[in-house]
N, C-alpha and C positions, 0 to 999 in steps of 0.2 A: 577393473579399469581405474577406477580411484586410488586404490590401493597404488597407481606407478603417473598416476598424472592422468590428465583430460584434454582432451583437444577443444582448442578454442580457435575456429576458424581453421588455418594451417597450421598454427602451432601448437607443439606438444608440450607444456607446462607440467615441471614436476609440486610435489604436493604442497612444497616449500612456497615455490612462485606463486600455485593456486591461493595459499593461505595470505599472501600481503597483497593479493589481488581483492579479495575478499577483504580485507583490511583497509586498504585504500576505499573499498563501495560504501564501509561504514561509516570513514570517516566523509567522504564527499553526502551521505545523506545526513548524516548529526548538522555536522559545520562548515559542510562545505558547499560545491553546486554539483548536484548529481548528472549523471549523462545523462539525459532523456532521448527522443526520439527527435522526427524533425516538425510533427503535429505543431500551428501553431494556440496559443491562448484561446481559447473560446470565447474569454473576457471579453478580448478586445474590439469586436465590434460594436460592441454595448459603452453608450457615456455611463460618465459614475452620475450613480444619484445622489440628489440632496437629500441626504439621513442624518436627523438628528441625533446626538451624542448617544443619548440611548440606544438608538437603533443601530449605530454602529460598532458599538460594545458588544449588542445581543449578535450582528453577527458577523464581529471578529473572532468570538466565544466558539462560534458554530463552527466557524473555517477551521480556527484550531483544533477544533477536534479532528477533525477532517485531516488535518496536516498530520497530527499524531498519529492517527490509522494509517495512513500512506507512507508515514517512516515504519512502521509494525509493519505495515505488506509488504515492503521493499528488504524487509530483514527475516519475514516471512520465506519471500520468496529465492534468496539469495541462500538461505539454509538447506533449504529444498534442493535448490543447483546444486549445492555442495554435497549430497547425500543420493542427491537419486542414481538409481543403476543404469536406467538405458540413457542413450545420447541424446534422442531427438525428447525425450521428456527434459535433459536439462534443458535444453535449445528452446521450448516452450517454455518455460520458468526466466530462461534469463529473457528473452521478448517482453514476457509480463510484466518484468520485474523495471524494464526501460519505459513502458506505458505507465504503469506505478509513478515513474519517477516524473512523468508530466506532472501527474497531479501532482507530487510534491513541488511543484516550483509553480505552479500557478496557484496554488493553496498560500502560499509563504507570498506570494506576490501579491495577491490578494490581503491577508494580514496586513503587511505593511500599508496597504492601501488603504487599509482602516485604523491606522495608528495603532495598532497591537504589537505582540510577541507570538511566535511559537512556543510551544508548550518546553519548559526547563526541563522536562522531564522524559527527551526524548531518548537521549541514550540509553533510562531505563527500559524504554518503550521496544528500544533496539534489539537490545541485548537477549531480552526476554525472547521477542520473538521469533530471533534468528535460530537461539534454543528450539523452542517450537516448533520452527520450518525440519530444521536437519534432525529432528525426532521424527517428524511424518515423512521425512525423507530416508530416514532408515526402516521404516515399517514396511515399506516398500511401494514402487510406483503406485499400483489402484486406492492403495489408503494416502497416498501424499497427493494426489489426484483429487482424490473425493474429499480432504483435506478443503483443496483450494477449493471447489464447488462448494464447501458449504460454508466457507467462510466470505465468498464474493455473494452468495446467498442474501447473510445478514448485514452484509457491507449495501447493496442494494437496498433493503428494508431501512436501512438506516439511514441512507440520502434522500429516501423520499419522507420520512419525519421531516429530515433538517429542511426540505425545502418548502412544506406546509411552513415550519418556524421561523423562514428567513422573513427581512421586511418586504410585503410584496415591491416596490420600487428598486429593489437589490437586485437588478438585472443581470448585473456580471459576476456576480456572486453565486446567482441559480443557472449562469451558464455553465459556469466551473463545475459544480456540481450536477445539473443536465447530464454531461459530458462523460463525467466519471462514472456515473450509473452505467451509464450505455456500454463502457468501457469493462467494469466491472462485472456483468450479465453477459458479454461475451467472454471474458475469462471464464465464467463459471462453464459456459456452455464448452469453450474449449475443453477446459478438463473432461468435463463429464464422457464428450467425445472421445478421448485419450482413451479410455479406460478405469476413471474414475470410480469408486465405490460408493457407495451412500453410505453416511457412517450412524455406527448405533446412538439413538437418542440420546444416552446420555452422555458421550462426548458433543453435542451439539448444542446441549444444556450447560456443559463446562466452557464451552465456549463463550455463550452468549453471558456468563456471569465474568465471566474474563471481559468482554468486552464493556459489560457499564463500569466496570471497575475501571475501566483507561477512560471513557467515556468519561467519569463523572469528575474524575482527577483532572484531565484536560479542558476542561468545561474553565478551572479556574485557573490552574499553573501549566 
């Protein structure tokens, strides 16, 4: 199926079209504004708190990372579309992939709201993962499946750190993150529904050193 184009919607896209379509996803999550879904901010019902400079450094720090993950899951999961064999697993990947992209723009909206940056380094963060994604995407659907489960896994285990760390008064900060957990724990559950695999321990160990290694980098750039 890939091999002559994919259906998207009613349209038949050849490999050509698929590839600057994928191109354009890249560029609207680096530098651009991504398509999200119609979900609004969770933020927004929360006033901003009065956080002192510190505290809004420690968590602009925190969101950044957050934002850096969510460009890696969004190029994660766009990899994945690109490589997986059946249609309704792409169709699940590209959904994900539009829930992902909430959090990117309530993460970056949040940043800004703390007088920071996103992390400089997010194209690497892109690039890297989209590799990643269309690797477990060639392994084949149960490993690109159990892929995603076990990487929304440690994406959950890692928002509830950040929310012990944020300032307790960061109300719309820990909403954003609330959200994304809840978000991310039905991703996993989807997969694992799909036909997911549980993967061997030590890709789950390469994982997790994969991930403080973006963790620790994003933390400052």
């Amino acid at each position: 199926m890939l091999a002559t184009g994919i259906l998207i919607g009613m349209r038949h896209y050849s490999p050509i079209d698929h590839l600057l379509i994928n191109l354009d996803q890249a560029l609207r999550t680096v530098v651009g504004t991504p398509s999200a879904t119609e979900r609004p901010n969770p933020a927004n019902i929360h006033p901003d708190a009065d956080l002192s400079a510190e505290q809004k450094q420690a968590a602009a720090r925190l969101m950044r990372i957050n934002h850096a993950g969510e460009v890696a899951a969004q190029a994660l999961y766009q990899g994945q579309a690109l490589t997986a064999q059946l249609t309704d697993v792409r169709e699940k990947m590209q959904r994900a992939a539009q829930e992902e992209n909430d959090h990117l723009a309530w993460c970056e909206t949040r940043i800004k709201e703390l007088d920071s940056h996103t992390s400089v380094l997010n194209p690497a963060w892109y690039v890297g993962s989209f590799a990643i994604g269309a690797l477990a995407g060639l392994a084949g659907d149960k490993w690109s499946l159990g892929f995603v489960a076990e990487t929304e896994h440690q994406v959950v285990q890692h928002l509830e750190k950040h929310l012990h760390q944020l300032p307790h008064q960061d109300a719309r900060s820990r909403a954003i993150l609330e959200q994304m957990q809840r978000d991310e724990s039905h991703h996993a559950t989807t997969a694992l529904e799909a036909g997911g695999a549980p993967l061997p321990t030590p890709v789950k160990y390469l994982m997790q050193l994969t991930s403080q290694v973006m963790t620790r980098t994003a933390y400052w750039v």
